[in-house]
C-alpha atoms as an extended CHARMM CRD file, in Angstrom:
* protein
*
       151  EXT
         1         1  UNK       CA            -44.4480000000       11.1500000000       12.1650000000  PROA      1               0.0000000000
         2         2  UNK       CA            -47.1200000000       13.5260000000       13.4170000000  PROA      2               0.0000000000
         3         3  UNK       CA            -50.1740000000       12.1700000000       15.1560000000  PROA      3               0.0000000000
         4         4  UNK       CA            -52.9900000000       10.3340000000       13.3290000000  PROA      4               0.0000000000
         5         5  UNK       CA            -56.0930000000       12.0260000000       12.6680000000  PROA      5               0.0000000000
         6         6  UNK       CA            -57.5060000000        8.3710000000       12.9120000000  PROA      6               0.0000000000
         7         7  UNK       CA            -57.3640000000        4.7060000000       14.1940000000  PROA      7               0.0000000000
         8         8  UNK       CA            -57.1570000000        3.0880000000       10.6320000000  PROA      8               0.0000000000
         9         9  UNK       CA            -53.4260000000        1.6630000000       10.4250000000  PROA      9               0.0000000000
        10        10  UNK       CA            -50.7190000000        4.6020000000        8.7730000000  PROA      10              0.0000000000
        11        11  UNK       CA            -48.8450000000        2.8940000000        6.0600000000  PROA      11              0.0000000000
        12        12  UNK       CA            -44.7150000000        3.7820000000        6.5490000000  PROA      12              0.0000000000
        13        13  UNK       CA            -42.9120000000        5.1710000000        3.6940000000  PROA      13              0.0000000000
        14        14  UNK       CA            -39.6260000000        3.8170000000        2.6800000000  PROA      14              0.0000000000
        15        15  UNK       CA            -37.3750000000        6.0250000000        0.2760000000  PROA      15              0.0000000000
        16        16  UNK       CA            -38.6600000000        4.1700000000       -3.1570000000  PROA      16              0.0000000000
        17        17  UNK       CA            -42.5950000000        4.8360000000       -1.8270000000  PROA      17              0.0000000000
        18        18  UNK       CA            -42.1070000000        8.5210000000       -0.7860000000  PROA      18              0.0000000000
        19        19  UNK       CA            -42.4630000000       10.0370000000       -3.7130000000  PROA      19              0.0000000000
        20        20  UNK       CA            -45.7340000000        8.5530000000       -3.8590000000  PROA      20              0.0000000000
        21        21  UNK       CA            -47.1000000000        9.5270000000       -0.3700000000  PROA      21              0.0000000000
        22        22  UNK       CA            -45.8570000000       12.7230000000       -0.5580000000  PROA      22              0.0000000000
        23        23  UNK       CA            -48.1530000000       13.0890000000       -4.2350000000  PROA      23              0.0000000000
        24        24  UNK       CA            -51.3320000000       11.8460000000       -1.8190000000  PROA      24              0.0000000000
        25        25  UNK       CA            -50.3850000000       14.6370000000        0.2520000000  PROA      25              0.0000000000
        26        26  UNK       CA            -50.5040000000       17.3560000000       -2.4450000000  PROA      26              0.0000000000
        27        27  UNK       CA            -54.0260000000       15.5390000000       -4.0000000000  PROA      27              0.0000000000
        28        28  UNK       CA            -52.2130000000       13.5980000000       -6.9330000000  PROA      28              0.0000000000
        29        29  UNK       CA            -51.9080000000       10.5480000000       -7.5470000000  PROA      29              0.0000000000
        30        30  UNK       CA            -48.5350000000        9.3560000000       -8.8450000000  PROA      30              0.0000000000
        31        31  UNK       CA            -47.1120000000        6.4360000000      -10.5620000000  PROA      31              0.0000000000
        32        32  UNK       CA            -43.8870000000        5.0770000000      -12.2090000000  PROA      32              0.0000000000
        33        33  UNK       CA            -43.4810000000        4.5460000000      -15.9700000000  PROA      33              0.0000000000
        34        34  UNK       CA            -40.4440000000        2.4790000000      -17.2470000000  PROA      34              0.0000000000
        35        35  UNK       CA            -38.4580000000        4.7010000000      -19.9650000000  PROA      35              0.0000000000
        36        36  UNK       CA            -37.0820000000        1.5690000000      -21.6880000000  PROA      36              0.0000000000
        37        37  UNK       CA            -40.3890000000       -0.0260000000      -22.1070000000  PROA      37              0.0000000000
        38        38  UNK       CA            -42.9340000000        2.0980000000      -21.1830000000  PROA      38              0.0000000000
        39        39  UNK       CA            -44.8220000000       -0.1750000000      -18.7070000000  PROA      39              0.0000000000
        40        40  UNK       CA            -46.5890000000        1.7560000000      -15.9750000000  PROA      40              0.0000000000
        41        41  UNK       CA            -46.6380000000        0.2390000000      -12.6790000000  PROA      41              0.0000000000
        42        42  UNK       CA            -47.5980000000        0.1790000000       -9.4980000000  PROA      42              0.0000000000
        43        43  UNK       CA            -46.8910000000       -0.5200000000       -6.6110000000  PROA      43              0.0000000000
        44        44  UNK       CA            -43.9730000000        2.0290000000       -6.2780000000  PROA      44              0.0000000000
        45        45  UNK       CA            -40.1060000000        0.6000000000       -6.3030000000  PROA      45              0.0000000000
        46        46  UNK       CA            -36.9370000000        1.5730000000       -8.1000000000  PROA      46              0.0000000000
        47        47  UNK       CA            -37.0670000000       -1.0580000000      -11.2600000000  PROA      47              0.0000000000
        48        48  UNK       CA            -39.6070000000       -1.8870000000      -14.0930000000  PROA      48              0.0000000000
        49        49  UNK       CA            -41.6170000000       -5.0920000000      -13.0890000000  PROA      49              0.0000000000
        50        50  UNK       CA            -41.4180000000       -5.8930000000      -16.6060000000  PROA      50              0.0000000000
        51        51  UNK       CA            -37.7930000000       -5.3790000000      -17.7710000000  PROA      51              0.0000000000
        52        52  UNK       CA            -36.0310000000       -4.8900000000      -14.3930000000  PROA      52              0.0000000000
        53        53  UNK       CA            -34.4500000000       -1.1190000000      -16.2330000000  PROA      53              0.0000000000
        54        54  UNK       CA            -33.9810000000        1.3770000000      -13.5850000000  PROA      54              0.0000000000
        55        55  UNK       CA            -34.6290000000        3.7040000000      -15.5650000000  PROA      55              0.0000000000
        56        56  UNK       CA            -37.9090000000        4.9970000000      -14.4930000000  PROA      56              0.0000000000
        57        57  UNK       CA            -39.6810000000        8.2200000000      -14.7160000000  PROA      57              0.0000000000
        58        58  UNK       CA            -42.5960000000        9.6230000000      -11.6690000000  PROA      58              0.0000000000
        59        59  UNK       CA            -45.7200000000       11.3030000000      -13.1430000000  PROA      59              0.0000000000
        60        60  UNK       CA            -49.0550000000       11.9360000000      -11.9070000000  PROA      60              0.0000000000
        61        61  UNK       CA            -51.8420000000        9.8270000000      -13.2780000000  PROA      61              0.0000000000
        62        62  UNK       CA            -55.4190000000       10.9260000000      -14.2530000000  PROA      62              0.0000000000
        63        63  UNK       CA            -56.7350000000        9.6350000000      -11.0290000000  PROA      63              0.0000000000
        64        64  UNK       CA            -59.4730000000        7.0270000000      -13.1330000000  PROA      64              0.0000000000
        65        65  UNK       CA            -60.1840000000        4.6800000000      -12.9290000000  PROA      65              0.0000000000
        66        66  UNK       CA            -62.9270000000        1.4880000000      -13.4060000000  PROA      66              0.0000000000
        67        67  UNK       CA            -63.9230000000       -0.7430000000      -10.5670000000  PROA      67              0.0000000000
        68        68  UNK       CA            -62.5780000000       -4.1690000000      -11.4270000000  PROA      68              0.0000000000
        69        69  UNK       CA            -63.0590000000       -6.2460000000       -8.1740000000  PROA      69              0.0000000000
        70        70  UNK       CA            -64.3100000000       -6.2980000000       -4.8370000000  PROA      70              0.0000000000
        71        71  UNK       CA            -65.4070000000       -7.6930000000       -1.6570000000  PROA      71              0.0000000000
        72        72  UNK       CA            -67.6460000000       -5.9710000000        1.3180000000  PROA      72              0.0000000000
        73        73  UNK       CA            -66.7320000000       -6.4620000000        4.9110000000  PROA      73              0.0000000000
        74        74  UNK       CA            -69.4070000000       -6.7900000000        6.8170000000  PROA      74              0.0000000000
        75        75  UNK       CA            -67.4940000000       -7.1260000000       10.1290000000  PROA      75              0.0000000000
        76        76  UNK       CA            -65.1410000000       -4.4170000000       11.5160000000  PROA      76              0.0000000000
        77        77  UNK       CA            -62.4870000000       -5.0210000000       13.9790000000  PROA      77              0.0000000000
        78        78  UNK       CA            -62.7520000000       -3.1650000000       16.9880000000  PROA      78              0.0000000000
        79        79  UNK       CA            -60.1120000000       -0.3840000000       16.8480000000  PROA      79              0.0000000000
        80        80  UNK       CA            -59.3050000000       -0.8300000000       13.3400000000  PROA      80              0.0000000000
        81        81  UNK       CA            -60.7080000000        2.8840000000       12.1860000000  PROA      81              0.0000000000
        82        82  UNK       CA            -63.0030000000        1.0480000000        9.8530000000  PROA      82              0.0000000000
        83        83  UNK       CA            -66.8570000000        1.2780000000       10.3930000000  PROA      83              0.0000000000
        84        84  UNK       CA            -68.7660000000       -2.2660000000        8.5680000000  PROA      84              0.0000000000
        85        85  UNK       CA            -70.2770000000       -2.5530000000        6.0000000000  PROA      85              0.0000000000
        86        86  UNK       CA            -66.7630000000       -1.2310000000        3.6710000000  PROA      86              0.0000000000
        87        87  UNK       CA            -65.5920000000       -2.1080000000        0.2900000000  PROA      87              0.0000000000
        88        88  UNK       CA            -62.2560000000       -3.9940000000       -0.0320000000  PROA      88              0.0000000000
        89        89  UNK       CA            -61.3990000000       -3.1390000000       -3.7170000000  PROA      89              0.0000000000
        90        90  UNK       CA            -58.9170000000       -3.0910000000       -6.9570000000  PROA      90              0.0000000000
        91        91  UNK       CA            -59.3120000000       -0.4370000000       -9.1620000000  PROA      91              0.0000000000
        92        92  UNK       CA            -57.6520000000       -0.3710000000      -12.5810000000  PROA      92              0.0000000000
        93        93  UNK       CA            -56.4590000000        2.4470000000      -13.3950000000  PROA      93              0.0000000000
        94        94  UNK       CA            -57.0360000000        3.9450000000      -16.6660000000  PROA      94              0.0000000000
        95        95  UNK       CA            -52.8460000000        4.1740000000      -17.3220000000  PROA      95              0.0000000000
        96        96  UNK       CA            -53.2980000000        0.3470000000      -17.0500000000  PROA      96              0.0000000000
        97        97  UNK       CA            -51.9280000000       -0.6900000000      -13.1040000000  PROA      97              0.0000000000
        98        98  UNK       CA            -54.3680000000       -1.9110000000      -10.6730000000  PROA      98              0.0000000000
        99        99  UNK       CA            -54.6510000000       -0.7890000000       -7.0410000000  PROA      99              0.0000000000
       100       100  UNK       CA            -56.0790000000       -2.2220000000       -3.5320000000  PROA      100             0.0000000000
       101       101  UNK       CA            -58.1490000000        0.7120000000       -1.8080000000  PROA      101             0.0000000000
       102       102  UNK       CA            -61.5500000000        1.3680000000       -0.4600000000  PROA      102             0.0000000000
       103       103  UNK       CA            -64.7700000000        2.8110000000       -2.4380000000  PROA      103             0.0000000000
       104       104  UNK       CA            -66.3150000000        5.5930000000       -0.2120000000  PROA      104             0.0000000000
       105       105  UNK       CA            -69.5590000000        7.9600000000       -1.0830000000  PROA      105             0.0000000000
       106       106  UNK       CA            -70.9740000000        5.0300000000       -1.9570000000  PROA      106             0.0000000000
       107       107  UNK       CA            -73.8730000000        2.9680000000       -0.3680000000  PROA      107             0.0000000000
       108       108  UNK       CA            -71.7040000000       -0.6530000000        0.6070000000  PROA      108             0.0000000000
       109       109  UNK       CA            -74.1450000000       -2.8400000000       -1.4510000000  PROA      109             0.0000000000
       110       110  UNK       CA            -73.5020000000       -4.7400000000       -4.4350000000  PROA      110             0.0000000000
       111       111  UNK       CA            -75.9580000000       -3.2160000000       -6.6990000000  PROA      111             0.0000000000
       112       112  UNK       CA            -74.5230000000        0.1110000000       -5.8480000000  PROA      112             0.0000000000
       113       113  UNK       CA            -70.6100000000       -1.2680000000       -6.6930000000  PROA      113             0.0000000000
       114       114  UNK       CA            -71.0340000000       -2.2940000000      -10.2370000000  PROA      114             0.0000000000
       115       115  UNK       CA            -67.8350000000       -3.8600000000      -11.8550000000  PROA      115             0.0000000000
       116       116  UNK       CA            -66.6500000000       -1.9300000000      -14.2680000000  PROA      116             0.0000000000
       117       117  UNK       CA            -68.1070000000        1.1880000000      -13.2790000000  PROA      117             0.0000000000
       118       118  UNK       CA            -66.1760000000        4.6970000000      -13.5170000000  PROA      118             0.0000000000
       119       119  UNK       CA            -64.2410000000        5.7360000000      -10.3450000000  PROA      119             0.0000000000
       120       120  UNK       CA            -62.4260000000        8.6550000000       -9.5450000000  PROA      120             0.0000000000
       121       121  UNK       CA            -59.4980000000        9.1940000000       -6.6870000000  PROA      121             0.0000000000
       122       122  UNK       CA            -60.1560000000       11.3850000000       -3.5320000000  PROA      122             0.0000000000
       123       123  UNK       CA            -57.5920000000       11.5390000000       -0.4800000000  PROA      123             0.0000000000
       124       124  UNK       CA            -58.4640000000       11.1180000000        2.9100000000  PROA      124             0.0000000000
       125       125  UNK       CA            -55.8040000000       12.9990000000        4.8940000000  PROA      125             0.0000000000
       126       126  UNK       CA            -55.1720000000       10.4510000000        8.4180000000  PROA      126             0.0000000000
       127       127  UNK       CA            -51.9460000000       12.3600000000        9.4660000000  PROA      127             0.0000000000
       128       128  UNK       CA            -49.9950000000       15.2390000000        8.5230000000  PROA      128             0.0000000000
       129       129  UNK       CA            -47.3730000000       13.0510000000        6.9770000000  PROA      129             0.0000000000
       130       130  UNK       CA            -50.2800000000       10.5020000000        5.2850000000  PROA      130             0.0000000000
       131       131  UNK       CA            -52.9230000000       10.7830000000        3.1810000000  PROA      131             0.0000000000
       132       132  UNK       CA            -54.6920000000        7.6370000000        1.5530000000  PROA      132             0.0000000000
       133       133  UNK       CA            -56.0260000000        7.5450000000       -1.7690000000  PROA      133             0.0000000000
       134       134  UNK       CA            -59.9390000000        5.9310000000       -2.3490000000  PROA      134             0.0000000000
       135       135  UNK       CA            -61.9610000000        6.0270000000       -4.8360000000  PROA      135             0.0000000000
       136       136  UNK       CA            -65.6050000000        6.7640000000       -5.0670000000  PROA      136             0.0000000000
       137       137  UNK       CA            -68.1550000000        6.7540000000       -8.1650000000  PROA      137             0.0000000000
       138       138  UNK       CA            -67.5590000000        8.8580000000      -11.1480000000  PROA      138             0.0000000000
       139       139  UNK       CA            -70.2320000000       11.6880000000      -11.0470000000  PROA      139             0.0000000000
       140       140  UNK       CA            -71.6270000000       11.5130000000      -14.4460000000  PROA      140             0.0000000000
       141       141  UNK       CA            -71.4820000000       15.1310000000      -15.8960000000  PROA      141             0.0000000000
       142       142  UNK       CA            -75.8280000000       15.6360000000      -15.2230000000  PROA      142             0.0000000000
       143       143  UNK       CA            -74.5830000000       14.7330000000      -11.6630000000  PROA      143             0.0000000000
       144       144  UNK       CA            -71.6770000000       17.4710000000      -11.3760000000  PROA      144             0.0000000000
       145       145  UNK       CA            -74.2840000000       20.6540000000      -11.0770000000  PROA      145             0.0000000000
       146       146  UNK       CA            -76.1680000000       18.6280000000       -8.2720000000  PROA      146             0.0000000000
       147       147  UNK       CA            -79.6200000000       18.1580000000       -7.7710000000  PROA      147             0.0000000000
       148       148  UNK       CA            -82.3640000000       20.3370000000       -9.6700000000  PROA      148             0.0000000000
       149       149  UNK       CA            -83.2280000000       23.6180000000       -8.2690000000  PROA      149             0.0000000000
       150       150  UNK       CA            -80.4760000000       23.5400000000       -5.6050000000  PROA      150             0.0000000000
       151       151  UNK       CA            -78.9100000000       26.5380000000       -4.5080000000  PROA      151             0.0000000000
């Protein structure tokens, strides 16, 4: 493993999560789907949650999400790589599975995190070998162009 780019904690791959770390790597954001039964799950592992098949297919989600839960941290541990106030959240994913992951670009206050609200992956990249997938707001398409009369 190469050396981390920061002090938060590097998850370790196993051989039925690599598939997955390697997709944060390349900016995707990949998930299992049973081909018996079609449930789509997360996190990774070699059998459906639902039916126990192995018969299971990789494919690379939409990366949306809503916000469905959340708590703010308004303590960091020292030399944990996280700076307080941050967002402890799940995120259901619009192919159905939920997710544990940060919000970022996002001010750390509850009438900012709205349940419910559209969020959208992004990747922050803590080691060559490890990148972590977090979510942020949706940008609502007036928001896309930026600000008025911005160059």
């Amino acid at each position: 493993m190469s050396e981390p780019r920061s002090k938060k904690p590097l998850p370790r791959p196993t051989p039925e999560t690599q598939h997955f770390w390697d997709g944060t790597l390349a900016g995707e954001l990949r998930l299992q789907r049973c081909e018996d039964c079609s449930k789509v799950y997360f996190p990774p592992r070699p059998f459906c949650p639902a039916c126990a098949s192995r018969s299971v297919e990789m494919f690379t989600a939409s990366g949306l999400g809503t916000l469905h839960s959340y708590v703010i941290n308004q303590r960091a541990m020292p030399d944990s790589g996280f700076e307080a106030p941050y967002s402890i959240a799940v995120i259901e994913l619009d192919e159905g599975p939920r997710m544990m992951t940060n919000i970022v670009d996002s001010p750390q206050t509850p009438e900012a995190l709205v349940l419910d609200m559209p969020v959208e992956v992004t990747f922050e990249k803590l080691s060559d070998d490890i990148a972590l997938p977090l979510f942020r707001p949706k940008a609502a398409p007036s928001d896309a162009a930026g600000p008025r009369g911005a160059s």
